[in-house]
C-alpha positions in Angstrom: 0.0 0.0 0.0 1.9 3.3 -1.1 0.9 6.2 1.3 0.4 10.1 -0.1 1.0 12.8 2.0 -1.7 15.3 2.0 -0.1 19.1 1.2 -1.5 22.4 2.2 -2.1 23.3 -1.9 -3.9 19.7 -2.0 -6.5 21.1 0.5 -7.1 24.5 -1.2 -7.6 22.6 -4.4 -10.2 19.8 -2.6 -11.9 23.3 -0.8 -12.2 25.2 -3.6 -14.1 22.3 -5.5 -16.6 22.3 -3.3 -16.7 26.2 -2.3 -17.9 29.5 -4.4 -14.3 31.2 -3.6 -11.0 31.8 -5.5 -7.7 30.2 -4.6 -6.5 32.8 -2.9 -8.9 33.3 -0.5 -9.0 29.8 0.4 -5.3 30.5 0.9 -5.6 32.9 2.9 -8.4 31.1 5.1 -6.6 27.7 5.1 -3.2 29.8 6.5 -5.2 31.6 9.2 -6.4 28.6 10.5 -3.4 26.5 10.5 -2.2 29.9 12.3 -4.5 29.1 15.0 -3.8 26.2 15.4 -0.3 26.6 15.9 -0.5 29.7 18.1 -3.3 27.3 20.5 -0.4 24.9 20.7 2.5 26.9 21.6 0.2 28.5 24.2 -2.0 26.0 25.3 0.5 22.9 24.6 -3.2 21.1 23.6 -5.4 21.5 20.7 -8.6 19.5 20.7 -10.6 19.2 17.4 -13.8 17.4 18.6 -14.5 14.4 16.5 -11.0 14.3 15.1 -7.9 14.3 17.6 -5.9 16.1 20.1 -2.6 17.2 19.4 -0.6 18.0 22.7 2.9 19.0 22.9 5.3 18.5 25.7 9.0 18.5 27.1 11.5 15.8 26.5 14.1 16.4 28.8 18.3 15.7 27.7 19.2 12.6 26.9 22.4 10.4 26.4 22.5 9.3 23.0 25.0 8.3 20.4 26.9 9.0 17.0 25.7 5.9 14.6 28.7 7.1 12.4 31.5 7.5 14.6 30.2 5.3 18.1 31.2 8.5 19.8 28.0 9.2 23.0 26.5 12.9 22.9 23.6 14.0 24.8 20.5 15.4 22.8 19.2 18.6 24.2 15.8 19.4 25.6 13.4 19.8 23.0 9.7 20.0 22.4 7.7 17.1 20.9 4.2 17.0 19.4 1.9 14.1 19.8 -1.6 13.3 18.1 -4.2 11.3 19.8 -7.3 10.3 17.4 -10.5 10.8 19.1 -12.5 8.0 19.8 -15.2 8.7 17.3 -12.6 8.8 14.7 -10.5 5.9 15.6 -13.8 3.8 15.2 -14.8 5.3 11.9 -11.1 4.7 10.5 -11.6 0.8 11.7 -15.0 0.7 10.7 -16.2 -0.3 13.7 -19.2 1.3 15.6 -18.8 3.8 18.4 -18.9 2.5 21.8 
């Protein structure tokens, strides 16, 4: 099964088959909310989309690691990770299985 990734031009194009607005408004819109959501994140570290997912973000502290070229051990840095969690709604509609 060969997977395709979804891009942000692929979305304008599905929206504006189904919408009485040019591209470039769609654009616009489409940027604005992506915006959102990204500004919700960094603030909130959560974004819930009822009926789809949460995305949540959250620290990962240091960590020892290691050079795969050269064997050599470094330690990663701090960093901020993003996680998704399907709702439940969702998950059961992707397995086509009926809501609990």
């Amino acid at each position: 099964m060969e997977h395709k990734t979804l891009t942000k031009a692929e979305i304008v194009d599905a929206i504006y088959e189904q919408v009485e607005m040019n591209r470039a408004e769609i654009k616009s819109h489409v940027e604005t909310l992506l915006t959102i959501m990204k500004d919700s994140i960094k603030r909130d570290h959560s974004l819930l989309i009822s009926g789809f997912g949460k995305f949540e973000a959250y620290e990962k502290n240091a960590r020892k690691g290691r050079n795969p070229q050269t064997n050599e051990s470094i330690t990663l840095p701090p960093r901020k990770v993003v996680v998704f969690r399907l709702s439940r709604k969702f998950r059961c509609e992707l397995n086509g299985e009926e809501e609990e």
